[in-house]
TORSE-414433 format. One line per 2 residues: for each residue z, x, y of C-alpha. Coordinates in steps of 0.25 Angstrom, whole numbers, padded with zeros to 4 digits. Layout:
<pts>
Z X Y ~ ...
</pts>
This chain:
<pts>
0011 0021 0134 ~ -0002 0029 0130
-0009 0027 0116 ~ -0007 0037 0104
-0018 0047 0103 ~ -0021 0060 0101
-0020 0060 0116 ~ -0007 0055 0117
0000 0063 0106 ~ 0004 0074 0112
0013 0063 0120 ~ 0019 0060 0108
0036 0063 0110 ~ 0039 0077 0102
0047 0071 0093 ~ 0036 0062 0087
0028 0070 0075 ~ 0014 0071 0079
0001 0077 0070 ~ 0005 0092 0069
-0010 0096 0068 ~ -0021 0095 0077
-0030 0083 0074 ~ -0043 0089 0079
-0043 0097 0067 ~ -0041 0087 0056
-0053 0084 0048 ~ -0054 0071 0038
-0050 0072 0023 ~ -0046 0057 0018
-0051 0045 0022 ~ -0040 0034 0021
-0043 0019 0017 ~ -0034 0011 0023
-0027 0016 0035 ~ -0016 0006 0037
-0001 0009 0038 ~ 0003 0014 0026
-0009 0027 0026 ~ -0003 0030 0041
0010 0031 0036 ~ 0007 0039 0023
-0004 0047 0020 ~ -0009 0050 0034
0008 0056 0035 ~ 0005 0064 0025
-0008 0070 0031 ~ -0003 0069 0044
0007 0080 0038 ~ -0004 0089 0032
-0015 0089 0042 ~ -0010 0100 0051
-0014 0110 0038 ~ -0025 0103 0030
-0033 0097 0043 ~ -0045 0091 0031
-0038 0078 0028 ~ -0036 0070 0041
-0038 0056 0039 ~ -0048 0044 0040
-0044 0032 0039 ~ -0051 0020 0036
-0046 0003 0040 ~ -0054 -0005 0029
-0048 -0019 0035 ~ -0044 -0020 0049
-0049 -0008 0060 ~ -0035 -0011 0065
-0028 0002 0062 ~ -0042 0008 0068
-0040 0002 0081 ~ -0025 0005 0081
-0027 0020 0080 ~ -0040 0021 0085
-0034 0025 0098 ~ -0025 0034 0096
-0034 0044 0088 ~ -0028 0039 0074
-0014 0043 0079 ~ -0003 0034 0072
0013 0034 0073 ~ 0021 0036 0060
0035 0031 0062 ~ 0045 0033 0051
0057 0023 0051 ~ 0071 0023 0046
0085 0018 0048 ~ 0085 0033 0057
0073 0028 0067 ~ 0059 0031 0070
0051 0044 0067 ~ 0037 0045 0073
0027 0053 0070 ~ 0011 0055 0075
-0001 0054 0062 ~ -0013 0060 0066
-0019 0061 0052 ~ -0029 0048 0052
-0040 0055 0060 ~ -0050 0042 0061
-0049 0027 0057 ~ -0061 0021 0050
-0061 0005 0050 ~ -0070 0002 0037
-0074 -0010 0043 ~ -0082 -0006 0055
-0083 0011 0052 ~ -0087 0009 0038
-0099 0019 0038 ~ -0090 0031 0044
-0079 0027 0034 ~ -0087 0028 0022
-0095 0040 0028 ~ -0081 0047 0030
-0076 0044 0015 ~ -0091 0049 0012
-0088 0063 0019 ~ -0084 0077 0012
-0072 0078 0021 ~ -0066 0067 0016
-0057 0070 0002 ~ -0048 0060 0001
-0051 0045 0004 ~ -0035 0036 0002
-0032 0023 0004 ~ -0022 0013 0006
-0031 0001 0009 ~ -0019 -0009 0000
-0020 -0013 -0014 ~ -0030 -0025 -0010
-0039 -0014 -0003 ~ -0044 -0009 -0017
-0050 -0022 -0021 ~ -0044 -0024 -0035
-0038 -0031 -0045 ~ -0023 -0028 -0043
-0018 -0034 -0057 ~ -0030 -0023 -0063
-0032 -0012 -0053 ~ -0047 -0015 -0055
-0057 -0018 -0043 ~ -0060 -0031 -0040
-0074 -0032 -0040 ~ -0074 -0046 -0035
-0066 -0043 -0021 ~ -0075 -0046 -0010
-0075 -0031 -0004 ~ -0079 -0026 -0017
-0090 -0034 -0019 ~ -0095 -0032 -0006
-0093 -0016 -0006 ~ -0100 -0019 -0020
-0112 -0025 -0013 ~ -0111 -0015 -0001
-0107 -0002 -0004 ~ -0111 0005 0008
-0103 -0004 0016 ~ -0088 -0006 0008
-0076 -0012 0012 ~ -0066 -0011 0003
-0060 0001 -0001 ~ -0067 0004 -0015
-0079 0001 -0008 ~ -0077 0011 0002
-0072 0021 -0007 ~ -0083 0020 -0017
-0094 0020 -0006 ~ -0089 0032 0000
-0089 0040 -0013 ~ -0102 0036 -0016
-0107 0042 -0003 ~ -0099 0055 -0008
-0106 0055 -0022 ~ -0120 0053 -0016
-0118 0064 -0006 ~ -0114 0074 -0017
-0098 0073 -0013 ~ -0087 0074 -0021
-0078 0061 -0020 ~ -0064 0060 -0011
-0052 0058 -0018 ~ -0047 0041 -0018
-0033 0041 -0013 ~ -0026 0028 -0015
-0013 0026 -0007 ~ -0012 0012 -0010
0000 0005 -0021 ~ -0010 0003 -0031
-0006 0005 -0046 ~ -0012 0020 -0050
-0017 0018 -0037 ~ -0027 0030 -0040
-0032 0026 -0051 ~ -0034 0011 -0048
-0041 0016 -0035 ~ -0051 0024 -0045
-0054 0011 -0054 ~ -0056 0002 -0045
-0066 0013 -0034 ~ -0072 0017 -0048
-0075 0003 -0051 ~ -0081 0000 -0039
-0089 0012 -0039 ~ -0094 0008 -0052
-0097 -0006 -0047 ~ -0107 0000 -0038
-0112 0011 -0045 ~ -0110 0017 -0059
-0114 0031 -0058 ~ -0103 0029 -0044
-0092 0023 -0051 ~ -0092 0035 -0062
-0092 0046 -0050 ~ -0079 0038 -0044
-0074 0037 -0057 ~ -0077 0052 -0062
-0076 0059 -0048 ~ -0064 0052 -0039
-0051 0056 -0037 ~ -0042 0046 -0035
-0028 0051 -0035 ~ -0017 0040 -0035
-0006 0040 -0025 ~ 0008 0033 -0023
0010 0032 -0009 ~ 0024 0026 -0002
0030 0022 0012 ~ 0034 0009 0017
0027 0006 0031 ~ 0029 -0007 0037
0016 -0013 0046 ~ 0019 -0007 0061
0023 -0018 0072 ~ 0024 -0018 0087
0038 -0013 0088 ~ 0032 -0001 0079
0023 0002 0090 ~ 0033 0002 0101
0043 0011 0093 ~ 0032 0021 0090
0027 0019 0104 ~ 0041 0023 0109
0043 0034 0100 ~ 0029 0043 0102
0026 0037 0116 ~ 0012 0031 0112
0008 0020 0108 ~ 0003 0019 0093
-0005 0005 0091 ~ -0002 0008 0074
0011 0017 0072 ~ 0016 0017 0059
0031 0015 0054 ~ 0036 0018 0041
0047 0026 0033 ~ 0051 0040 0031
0049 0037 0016 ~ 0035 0041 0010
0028 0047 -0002 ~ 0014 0048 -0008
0012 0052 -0022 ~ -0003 0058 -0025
-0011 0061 -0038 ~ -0016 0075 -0035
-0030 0073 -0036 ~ -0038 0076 -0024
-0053 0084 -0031 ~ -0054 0087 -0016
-0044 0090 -0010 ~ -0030 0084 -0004
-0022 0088 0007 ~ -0009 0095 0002
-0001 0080 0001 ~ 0010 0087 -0005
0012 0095 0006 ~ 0018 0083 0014
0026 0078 0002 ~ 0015 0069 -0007
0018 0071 -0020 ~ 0006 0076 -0029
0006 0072 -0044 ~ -0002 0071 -0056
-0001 0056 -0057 ~ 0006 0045 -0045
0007 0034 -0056 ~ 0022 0035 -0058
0026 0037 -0043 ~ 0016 0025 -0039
0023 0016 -0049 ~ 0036 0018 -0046
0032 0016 -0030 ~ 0024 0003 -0033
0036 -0004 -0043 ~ 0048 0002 -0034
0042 0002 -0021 ~ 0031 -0007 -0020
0036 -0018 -0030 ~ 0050 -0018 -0022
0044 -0019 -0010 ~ 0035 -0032 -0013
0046 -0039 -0019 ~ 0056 -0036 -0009
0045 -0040 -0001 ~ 0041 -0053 -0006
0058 -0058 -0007 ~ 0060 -0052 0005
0051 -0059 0014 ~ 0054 -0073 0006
0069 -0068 0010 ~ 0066 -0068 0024
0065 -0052 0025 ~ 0053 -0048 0035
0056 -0033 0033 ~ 0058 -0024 0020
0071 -0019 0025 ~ 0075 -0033 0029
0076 -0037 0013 ~ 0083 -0025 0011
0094 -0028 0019 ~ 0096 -0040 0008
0106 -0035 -0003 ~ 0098 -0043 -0013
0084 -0038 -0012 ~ 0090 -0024 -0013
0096 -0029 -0025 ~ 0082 -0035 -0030
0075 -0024 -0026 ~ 0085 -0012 -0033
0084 -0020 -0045 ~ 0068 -0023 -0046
0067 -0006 -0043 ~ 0081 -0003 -0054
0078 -0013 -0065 ~ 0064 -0018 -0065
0056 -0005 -0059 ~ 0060 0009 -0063
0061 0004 -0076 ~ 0045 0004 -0076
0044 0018 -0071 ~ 0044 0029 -0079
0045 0041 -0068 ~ 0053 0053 -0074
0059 0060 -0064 ~ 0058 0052 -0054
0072 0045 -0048 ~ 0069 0031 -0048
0080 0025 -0043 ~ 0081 0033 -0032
0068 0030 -0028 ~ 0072 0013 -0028
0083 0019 -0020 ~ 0075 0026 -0010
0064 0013 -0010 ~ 0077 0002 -0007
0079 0012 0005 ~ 0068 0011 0010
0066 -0002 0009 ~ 0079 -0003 0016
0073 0006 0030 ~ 0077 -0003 0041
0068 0003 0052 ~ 0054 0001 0041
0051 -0016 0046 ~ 0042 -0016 0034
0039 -0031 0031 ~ 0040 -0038 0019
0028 -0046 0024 ~ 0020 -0035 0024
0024 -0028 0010 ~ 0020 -0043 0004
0006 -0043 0009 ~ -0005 -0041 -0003
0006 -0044 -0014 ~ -0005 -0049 -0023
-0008 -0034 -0023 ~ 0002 -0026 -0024
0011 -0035 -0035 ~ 0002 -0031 -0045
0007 -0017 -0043 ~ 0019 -0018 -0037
0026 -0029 -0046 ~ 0018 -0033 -0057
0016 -0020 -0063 ~ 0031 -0017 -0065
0033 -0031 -0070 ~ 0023 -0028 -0081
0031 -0016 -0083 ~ 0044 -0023 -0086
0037 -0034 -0094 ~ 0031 -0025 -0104
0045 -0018 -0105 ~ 0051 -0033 -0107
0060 -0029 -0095 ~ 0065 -0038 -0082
0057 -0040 -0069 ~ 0065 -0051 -0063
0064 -0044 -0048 ~ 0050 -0038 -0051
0046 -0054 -0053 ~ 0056 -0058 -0043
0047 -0051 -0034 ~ 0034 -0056 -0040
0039 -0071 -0038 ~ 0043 -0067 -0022
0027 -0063 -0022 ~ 0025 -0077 -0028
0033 -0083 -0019 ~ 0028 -0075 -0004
0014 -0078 -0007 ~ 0015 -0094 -0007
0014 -0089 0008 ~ 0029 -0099 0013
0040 -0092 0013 ~ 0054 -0098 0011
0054 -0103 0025 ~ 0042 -0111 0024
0034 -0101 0030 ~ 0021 -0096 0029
0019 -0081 0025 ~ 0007 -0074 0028
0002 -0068 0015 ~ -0007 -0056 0016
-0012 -0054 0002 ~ -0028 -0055 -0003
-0023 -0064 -0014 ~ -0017 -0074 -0002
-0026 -0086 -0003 ~ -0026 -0087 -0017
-0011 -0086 -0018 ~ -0009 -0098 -0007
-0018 -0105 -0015 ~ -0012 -0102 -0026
0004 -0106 -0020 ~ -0002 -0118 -0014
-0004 -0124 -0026 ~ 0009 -0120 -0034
0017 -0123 -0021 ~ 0032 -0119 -0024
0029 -0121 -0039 ~ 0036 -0107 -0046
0026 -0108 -0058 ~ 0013 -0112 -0051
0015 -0101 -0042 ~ 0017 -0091 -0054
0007 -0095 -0060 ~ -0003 -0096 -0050
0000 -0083 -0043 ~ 0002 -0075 -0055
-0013 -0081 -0060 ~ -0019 -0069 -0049
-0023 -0061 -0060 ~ -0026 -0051 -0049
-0011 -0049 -0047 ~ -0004 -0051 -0060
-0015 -0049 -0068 ~ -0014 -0059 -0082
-0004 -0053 -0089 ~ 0008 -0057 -0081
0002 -0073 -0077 ~ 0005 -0074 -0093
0017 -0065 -0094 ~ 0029 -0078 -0098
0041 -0068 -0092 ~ 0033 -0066 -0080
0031 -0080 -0075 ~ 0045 -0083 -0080
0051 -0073 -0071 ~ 0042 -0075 -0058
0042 -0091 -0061 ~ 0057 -0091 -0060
0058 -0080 -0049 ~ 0048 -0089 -0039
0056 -0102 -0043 ~ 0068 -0094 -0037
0062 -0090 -0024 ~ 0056 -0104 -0021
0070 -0109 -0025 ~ 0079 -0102 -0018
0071 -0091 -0011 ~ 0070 -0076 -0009
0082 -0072 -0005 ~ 0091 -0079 -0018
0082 -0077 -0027 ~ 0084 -0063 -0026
0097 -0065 -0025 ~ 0098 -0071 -0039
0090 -0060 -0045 ~ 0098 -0050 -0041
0110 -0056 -0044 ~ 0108 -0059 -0058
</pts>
């Protein structure tokens, strides 16, 4: 079977979508930091949709890590496969709007050059929340991560992401440019804003005069992006290879379900985003919120119990009567009341989340939504548990899944065997459970010392410990699967 290509693609069957617009004609507008899964099956939809009338904001996207993505589609001329799943079947469709792939680590020069050039308006990422180099507890940059300090002591050769991002708008001052817009699409509290404090900082690190231009000249409109897309497999491959008759080295699966939410602020210029269905607002702070507590923070802890359980996918878990129970409750009792959205129907959006979650052709793992929990339970969890403890309410599930946190990253699941845990906090979390062994409190309270996670606030919060304590007692006592058992039976 031939290769997908811009060769190949007028091979494709009729009944597969394919770009509606000539590519030839498509010039660069945004440059994209981070071009994993998620961007492919969001952002580059959206401008997939929009290309054939504004031909100014085809993409370049960049691999900061791995060239693998690079060397995956390569080949076919930047072609991917978008297939959307449900219980109906398989939908695919042809993306044609990531024009060129960069990898950071060996194209540097042309990267920064690209984000340095008056065609580029935009620059977004989704490079994970570990990508930013900060302090999750704070939002602030970590001055002392190893990239910064060396993006620090070589700004003409970054790695991380501020790095880059800094460099590049300093190329654009000196030149007499005006500066793109940031665009974050990453689940980072005030993402927008976080992203301007810490690239502001580290612009001011280098240089005053540069960190006040950042700070006085830089858009940064925030975003709240949503759509579940499990990694791909090999049985992906072969489905999208039967369905558009080309081989696609990286298709992409994911649901019909997607939405992004933009701050409008854009000094020059946007593609019209609203055309295609993003919504355009003054301020994504409400929306973000309720997608980070409902969504996020569901999806973590059904993640963390569920693979404890025994579950290997999403949908897997929701097939057990008692995690929907859990996960209901932790959305009903523990979460809506911290958000404060007029208007909007809560419920009915937990509702439309616990389907989701239920969609039996999305093989999303819980493995893979458990990866860098050191980073997102900041803002996924702890967040709403500070909420509920200032309001002196309940957060027995929100600690329940806390203490499943606690409990997954000892790294020996209730078999005896060893997970793999993908976090950047990993070595000093098995130190830290090596030492507390199967110990509820040594546990707690060595874990919850990593200030970088929990801050210190909670680490002296009495009710806190009380709750997690006796919730990681149950799980090494009797397990996952009982222990959730027991909290939704009382």
């Amino acid at each position: 079977m031939s290769r997908l290509s811009a060769k190949t693609l007028a091979q494709v069957p009729a009944t597969v979508r394919v770009p509606d617009y000539d590519r030839a004609t498509i010039t660069p507008g945004i440059v994209h930091l981070g071009i994993g899964a998620f961007h492919r099956a969001h952002m580059a939809v959206y401008l997939d949709d929009l290309l054939k009338d504004n031909p100014s904001w085809g993409i370049i996207g960049a691999s900061l890590r791995r060239p693998d993505t690079k060397e995956a589609l390569e080949p076919q001329d930047s072609l991917y496969t978008v297939a959307i799943r449900d219980a109906s079947g398989t939908r695919p469709r042809i993306i044609g709007s990531i024009l060129k792939i960069l990898d950071a680590n060996t194209e540097r020069a042309e990267l920064l050059a690209t984000m340095a050039s008056a065609p580029i308006r935009i620059v977004s990422l989704t490079v994970t929340e570990k990508g930013y180099c900060h302090d999750p507890a704070t939002g602030e940059l970590d001055a002392k991560h190893p990239d910064i300090v060396h993006d620090l002591a070589n700004p003409a050769a970054p790695k991380s992401a501020p790095g880059m991002l800094v460099e590049a708008l300093a190329r654009r001052k000196a030149a007499g440019l005006p500066p793109f817009a940031v665009m974050s699409c990453d689940n980072l509290p005030s993402n927008g804003e976080t992203v301007k404090r810490i690239v502001t900082k580290f612009a001011s690190l280098r240089d005053a005069a540069l960190g006040q231009w950042v700070a006085d000249q830089v858009a940064f409109p925030g975003t709240m992006v949503d759509r579940i897309v499990p990694a791909t497999t090999d049985a992906d491959r072969a489905t999208v290879a039967g369905l558009i008759g080309s081989d696609d080295a990286w298709p992409i699966t994911t649901e019909p379900f997607t939405q992004w939410v933009i701050e409008d602020h854009f000094p020059q210029g946007r593609p019209p985003f609203e055309q295609v269905g993003a919504q355009m607002v003054k301020s994504v702070e409400p929306f973000e919120l309720m997608k980070l507590r409902m969504l996020n923070g569901s999806h973590s802890t059904l993640a963390y119990l569920g693979y404890l359980a025994g579950y290997q996918h999403v949908s897997e878990a929701m097939g057990d009567d008692n995690i929907v129970k859990l996960i209901h409750g932790l959305m009903t009792q523990e979460v809506i009341p911290t958000l404060d959205m007029p208007g909007t129907d809560l419920p009915a959006y937990r509702d439309e989340l616990l389907q989701r979650f239920r969609n039996p052709a999305l093989k999303h793992r819980t493995w893979q939504i458990a990866m860098d929990g050191s980073q997102k339970l900041p803002q996924r969890l702890l967040g709403t548990i500070r909420a509920r403890l200032k309001a002196g309410a309940s957060f027995e599930r929100l600690a329940l899944g806390v203490a499943a946190w606690m409990r997954y990253v000892i790294g020996i699941d209730e078999k005896g065997e060893t997970i793999e845990v993908k976090d950047p906090l990993s070595m000093r979390m098995m130190a830290i459970s090596a030492g507390a062994g199967h110990d509820p409190e040594a546990l707690f309270d060595g874990l919850v010392a990593l200030t970088e996670v929990f801050g210190s606030d909670l680490s002296e919060n009495a009710e806190f410990r009380d709750v997690v304590v006796s919730h990681l007692e149950s799980l090494f006592d009797i397990g996952s699967a009982e222990t959730i058992a027991e909290v939704v039976a009382d």
